[in-house]
VEXDREN-2710 file (C-alpha; in Angstrom, 1 decimal):
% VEXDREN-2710
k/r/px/py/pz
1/UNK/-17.9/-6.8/-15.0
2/UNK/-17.6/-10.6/-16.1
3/UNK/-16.6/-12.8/-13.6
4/UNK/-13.6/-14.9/-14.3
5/UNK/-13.9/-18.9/-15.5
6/UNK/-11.1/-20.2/-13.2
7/UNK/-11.6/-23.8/-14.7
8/UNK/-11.1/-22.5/-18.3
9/UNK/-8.3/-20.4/-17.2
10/UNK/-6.5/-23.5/-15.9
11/UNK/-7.0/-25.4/-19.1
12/UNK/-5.6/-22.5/-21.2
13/UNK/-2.6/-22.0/-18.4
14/UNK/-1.7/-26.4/-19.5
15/UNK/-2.0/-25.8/-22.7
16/UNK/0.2/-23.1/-22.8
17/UNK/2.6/-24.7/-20.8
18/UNK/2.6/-27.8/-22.8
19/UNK/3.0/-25.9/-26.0
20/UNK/6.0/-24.2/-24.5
21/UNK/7.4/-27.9/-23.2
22/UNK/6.7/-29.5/-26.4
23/UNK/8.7/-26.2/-28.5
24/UNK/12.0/-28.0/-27.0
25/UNK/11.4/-31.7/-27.9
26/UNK/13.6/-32.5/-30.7
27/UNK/12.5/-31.7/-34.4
28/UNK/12.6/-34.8/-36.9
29/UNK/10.8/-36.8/-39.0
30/UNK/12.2/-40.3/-38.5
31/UNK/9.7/-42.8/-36.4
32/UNK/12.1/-42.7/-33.5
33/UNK/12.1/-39.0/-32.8
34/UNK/8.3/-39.0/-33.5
35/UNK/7.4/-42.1/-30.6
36/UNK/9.5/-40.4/-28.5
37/UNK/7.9/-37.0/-28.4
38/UNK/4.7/-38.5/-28.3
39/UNK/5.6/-40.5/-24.8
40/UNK/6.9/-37.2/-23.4
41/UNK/3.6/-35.4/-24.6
42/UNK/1.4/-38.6/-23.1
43/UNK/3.1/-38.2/-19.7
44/UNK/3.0/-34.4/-19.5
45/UNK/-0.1/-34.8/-20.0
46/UNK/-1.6/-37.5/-17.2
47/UNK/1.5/-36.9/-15.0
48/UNK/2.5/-33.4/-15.0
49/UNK/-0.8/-31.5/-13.3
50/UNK/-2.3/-32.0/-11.0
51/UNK/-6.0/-29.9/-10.4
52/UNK/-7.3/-27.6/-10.9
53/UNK/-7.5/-27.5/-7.2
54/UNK/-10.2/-25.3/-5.5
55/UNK/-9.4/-23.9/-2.2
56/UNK/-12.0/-21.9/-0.6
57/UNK/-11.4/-19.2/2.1
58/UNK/-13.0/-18.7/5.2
59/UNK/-15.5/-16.4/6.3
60/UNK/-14.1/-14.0/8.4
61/UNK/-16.3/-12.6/11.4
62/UNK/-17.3/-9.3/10.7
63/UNK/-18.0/-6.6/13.3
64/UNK/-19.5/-3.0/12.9
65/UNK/-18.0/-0.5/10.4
66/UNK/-16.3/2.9/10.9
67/UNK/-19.5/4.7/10.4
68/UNK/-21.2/2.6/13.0
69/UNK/-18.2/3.3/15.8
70/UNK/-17.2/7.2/14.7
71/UNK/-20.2/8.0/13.3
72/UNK/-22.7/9.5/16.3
73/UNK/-19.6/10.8/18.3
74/UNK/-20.7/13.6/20.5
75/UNK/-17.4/15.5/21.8
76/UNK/-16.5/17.9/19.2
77/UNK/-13.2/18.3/19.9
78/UNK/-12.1/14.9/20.7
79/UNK/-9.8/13.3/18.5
80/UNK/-12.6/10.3/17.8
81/UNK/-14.7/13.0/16.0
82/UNK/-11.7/14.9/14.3
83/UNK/-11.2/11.2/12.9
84/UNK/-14.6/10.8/11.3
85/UNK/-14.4/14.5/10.3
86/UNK/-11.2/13.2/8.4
87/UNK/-12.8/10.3/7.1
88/UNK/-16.5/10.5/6.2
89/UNK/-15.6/12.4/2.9
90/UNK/-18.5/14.7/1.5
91/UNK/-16.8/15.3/-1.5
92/UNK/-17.7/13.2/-4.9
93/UNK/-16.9/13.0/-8.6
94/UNK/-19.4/15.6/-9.3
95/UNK/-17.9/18.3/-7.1
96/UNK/-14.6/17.0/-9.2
97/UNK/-16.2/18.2/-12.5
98/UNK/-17.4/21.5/-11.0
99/UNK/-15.7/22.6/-8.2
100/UNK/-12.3/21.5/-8.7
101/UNK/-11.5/20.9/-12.0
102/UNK/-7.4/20.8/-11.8
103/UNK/-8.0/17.5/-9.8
104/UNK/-9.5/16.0/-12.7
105/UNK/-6.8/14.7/-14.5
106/UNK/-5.4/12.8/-11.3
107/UNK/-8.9/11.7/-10.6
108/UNK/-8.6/10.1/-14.0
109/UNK/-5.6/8.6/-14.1
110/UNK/-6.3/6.8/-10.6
111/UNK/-9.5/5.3/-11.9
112/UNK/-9.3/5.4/-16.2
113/UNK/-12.3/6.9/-17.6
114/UNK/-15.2/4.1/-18.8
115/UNK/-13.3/1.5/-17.0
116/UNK/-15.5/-0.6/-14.1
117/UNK/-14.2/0.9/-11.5
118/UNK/-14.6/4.2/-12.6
119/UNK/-18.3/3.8/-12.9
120/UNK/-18.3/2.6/-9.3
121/UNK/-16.6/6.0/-7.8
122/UNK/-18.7/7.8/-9.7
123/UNK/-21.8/6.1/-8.4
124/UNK/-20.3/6.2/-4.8
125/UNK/-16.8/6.7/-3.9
126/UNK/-14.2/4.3/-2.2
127/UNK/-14.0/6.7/0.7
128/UNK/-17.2/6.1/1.3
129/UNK/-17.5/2.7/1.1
130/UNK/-14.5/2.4/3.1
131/UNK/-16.4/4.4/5.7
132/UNK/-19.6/2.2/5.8
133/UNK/-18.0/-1.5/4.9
134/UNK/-18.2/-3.8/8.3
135/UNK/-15.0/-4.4/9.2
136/UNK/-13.7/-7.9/10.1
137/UNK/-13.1/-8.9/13.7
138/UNK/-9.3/-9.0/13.0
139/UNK/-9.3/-5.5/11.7
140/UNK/-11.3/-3.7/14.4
141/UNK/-8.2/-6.1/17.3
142/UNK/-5.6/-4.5/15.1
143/UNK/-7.2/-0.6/15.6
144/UNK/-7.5/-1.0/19.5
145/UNK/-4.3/-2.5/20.2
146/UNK/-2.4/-0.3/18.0
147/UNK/-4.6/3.0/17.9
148/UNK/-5.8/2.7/21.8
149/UNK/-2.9/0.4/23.6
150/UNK/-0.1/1.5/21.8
151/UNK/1.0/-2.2/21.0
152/UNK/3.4/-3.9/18.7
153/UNK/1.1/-6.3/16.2
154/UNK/1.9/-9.2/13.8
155/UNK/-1.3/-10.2/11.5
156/UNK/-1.2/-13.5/10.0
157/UNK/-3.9/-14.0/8.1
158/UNK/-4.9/-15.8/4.8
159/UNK/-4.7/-13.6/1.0
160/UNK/-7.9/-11.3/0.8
161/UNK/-8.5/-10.7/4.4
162/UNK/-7.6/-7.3/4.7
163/UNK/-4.3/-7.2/6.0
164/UNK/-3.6/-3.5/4.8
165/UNK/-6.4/-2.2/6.8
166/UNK/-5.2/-3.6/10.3
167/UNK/-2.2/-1.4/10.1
168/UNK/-4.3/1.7/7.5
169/UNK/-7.0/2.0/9.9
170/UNK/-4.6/3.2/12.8
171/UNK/-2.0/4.9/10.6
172/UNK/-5.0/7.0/9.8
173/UNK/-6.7/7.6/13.1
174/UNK/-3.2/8.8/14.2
175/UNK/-2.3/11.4/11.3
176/UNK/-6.4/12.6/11.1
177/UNK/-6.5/13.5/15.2
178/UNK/-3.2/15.3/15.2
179/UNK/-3.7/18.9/16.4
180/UNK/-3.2/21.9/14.2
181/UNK/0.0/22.3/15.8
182/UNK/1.2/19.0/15.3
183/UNK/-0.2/19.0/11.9
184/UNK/2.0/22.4/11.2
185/UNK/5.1/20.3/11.3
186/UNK/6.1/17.7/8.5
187/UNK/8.3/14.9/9.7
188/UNK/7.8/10.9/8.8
189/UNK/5.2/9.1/10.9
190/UNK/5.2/6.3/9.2
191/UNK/7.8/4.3/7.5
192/UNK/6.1/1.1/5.3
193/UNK/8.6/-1.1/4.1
194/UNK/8.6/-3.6/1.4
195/UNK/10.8/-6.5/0.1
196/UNK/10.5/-5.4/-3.6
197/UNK/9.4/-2.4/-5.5
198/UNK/6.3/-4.4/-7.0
199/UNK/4.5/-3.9/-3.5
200/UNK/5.8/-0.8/-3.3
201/UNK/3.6/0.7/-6.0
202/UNK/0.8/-1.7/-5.2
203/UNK/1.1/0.1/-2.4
204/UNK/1.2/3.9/-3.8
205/UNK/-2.1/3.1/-6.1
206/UNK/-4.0/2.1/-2.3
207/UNK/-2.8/5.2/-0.9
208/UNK/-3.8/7.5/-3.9
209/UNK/-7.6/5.5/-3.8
210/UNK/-7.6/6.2/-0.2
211/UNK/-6.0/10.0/0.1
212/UNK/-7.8/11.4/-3.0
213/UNK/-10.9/11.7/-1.1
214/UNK/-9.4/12.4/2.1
215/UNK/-6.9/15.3/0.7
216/UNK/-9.3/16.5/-1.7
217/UNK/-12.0/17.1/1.6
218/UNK/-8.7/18.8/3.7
219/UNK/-8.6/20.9/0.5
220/UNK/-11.6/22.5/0.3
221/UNK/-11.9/23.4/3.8
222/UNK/-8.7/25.4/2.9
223/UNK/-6.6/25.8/6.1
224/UNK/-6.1/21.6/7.0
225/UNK/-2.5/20.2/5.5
226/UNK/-3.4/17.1/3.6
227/UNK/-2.1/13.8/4.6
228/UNK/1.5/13.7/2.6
229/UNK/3.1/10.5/1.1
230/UNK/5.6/9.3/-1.2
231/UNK/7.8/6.5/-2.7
232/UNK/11.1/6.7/-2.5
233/UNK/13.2/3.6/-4.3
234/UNK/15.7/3.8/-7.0
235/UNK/12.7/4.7/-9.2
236/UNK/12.3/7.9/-7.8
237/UNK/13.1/10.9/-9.8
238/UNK/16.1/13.0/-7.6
239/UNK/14.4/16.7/-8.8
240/UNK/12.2/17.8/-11.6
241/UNK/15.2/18.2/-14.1
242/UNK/16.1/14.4/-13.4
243/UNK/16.3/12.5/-17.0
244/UNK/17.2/9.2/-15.9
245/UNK/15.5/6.9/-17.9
246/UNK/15.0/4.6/-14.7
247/UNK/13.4/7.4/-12.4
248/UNK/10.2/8.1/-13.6
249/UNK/7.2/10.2/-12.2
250/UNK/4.3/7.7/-12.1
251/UNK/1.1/9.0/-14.4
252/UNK/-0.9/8.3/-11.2
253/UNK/0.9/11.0/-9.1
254/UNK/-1.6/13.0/-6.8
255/UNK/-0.3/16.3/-7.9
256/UNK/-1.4/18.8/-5.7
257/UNK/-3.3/16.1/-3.2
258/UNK/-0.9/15.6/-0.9
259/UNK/1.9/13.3/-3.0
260/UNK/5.5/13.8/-2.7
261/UNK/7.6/12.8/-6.3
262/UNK/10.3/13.9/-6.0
263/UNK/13.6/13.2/-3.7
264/UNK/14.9/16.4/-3.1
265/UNK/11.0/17.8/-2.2
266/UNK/11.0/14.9/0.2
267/UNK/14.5/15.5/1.8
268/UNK/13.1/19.3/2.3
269/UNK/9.4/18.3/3.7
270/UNK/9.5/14.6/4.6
271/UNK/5.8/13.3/3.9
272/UNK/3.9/11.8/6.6
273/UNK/4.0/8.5/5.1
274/UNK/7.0/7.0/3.5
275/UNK/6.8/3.9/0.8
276/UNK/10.1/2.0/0.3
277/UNK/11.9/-1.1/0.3
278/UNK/14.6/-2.2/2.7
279/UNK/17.5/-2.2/0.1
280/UNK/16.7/2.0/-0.1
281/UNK/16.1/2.2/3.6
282/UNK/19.8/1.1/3.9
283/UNK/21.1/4.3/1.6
284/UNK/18.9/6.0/3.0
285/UNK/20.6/5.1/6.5
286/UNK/24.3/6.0/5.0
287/UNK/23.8/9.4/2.9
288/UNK/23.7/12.7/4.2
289/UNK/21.3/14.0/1.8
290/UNK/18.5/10.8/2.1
291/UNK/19.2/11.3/6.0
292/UNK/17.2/14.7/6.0
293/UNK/14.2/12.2/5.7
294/UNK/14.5/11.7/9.3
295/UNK/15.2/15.5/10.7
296/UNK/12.6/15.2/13.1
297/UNK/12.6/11.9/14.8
298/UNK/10.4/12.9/17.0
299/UNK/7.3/12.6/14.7
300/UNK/8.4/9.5/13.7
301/UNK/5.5/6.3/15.0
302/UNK/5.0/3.9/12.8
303/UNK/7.2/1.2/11.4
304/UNK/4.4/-1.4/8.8
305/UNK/6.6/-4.4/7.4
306/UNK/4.4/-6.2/5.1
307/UNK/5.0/-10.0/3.4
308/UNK/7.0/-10.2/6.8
309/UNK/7.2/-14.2/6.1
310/UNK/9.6/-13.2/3.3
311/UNK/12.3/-12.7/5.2
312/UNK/14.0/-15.6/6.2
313/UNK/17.6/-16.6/6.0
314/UNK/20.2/-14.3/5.5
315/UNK/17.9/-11.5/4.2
316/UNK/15.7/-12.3/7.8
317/UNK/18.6/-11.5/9.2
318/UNK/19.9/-8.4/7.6
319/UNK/16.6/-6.9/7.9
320/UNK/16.7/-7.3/11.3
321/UNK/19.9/-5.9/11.8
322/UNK/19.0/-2.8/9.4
323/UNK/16.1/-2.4/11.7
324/UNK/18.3/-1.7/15.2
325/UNK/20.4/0.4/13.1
326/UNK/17.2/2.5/12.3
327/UNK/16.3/2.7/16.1
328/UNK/20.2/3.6/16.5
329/UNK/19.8/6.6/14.3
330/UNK/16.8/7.6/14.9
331/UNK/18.1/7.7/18.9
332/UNK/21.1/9.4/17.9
333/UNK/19.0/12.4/15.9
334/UNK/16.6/12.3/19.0
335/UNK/19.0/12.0/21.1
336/UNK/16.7/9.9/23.6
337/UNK/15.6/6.3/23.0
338/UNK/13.5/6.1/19.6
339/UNK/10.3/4.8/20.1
340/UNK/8.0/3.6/17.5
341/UNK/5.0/1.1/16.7
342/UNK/5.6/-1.9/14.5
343/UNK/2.9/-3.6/12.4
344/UNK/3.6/-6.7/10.5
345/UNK/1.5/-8.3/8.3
346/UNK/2.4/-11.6/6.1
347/UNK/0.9/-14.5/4.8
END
């Protein structure tokens, strides 16, 4: 894979932008007209940028990985070694081809045949990589007090610094040491919320790179239901004769591997992890039907806001009033005070 020339990326980024500027001087051929858009082009030119700036980011202390804390755990039954059970997937694109060839075409579409990244799972999967990748200091905080003290967290830390695994990492642990009873019922146990439905499906294509493995080892041992997830926005199909043309089934879907597409499947089995945004989490809060999401409160644990510092101002503050009104229903349908985590991340 090439690696990008930032410098001759910001020279083709001004140029651009100074062909666009120049498109709307005015279009002549006296000398007047002509002088003029010349001293507009002059000053864009030595006034208008400024860079390109470098910025470097900081190295982050790292710590031990998952393999180095779950890896060598003794107690077979505990729920540290149902975790790494869960995690250290055995399964590879080999046993794809072979073994389970239905799971091929969602292999596919997650990582595009002959593309980079497709090469590198077939070499050695993400799972696994995931698995043996030293974690930064911030990341392995974020498990113990959310995994092991049960607290609250906000993570503020810089772009590419692995926000998504402070709150993953727990969400995880939580769903892969349930017992087989707990497992036996669906209900949400995690509700990840987004400001716009962008993040949302940057959000879906993690989970699918994650879960693949994951689901696909829960699979083949035949008697483990696989982790469940799904989006649920305006995008999302209501049932499998839905011909909207703005609901659409995403070509990534995880058939089969534990994803949920559609609402009315969600409404009957609500998936462990639910992916929306807070304008849906508000219908979701007022119709009967979207209200099934949340038949059993009970199960519910998790609440991830991510780009938290987006919401300032009036939205700041209708967010945080659609959040009591979530702990309001969810004690109503409970009838006992709801109690959940919360995990913010922003920056």
């Amino acid at each position: 894979m090439s690696v990008p020339d930032g410098f001759k990326l910001a020279e083709e980024l001004r140029n651009t932008f100074l062909s666009y500027l120049t498109s709307a001087l005015p279009v002549g051929n006296h000398k007047s007209q002509r002088q003029l858009g010349q001293r507009f082009y002059d000053e864009w030119t030595t006034e208008l940028f400024a860079g390109p700036l470098v910025e470097a980011l900081p190295i982050y202390e790292r710590v031990g990985s998952l393999d180095d804390y779950f890896g060598d755990v003794r107690e077979k039954e505990s729920g540290d070694s149902r975790f790494a059970a869960g995690m250290n997937a055995t399964l590879g694109w080999a046993d794809v081809e072979h073994r389970f060839p239905q799971f091929r075409k969602v292999r596919d579409s997650i990582w595009p045949p002959h593309s980079d990244e497709a090469e590198e799972e077939e070499q050695d999967t993400s799972a696994n990589r995931f698995w043996r990748r030293r974690l930064y200091s911030h990341q392995w905080e974020s498990f113990e007090k959310i995994a092991r003290e049960h607290r609250n967290l906000i993570v503020a830390t810089s772009t590419g610094s692995g926000k998504t695994e402070c709150y993953l990492i727990p969400l995880l642990y939580h769903l892969l040491t349930e017992t087989p009873e707990e497992r036996r019922n669906t209900g949400i146990r995690a509700l990840l919320l987004y400001p716009m439905n962008a993040l949302v499906e940057d959000q879906m294509h993690r989970l699918r790179q994650q879960l693949f493995w994951i689901n696909l080892n829960r699979h083949a041992k035949g008697n483990c239901r696989p982790i469940t997830f799904g989006r649920y926005t305006g995008a999302t199909p209501v049932a499998a004769n839905d011909r909207h043309p703005e609901r659409q089934v995403s070509t990534e879907a995880m058939h089969g591997l534990g994803e949920l597409v559609y609402r009315t499947d969600m409404q009957a089995a609500p998936p462990d992890i639910l992916v929306t945004n807070f304008t849906m989490l508000e219908y979701i809060l007022l119709r009967d039907d979207d209200q099934q999401l949340f038949a059993r409160p009970e199960h519910f644990r998790f609440l991830v806001l991510d780009e938290v510092h987006t919401y300032t101002g009036t939205q700041g503050m209708e967010v945080a009033l659609l959040l009591r009104r979530l702990r309001a229903f969810l004690q109503r349908r409970s009838g006992q005070r709801a109690s959940f985590q919360a995990s913010s991340s922003c920056c």
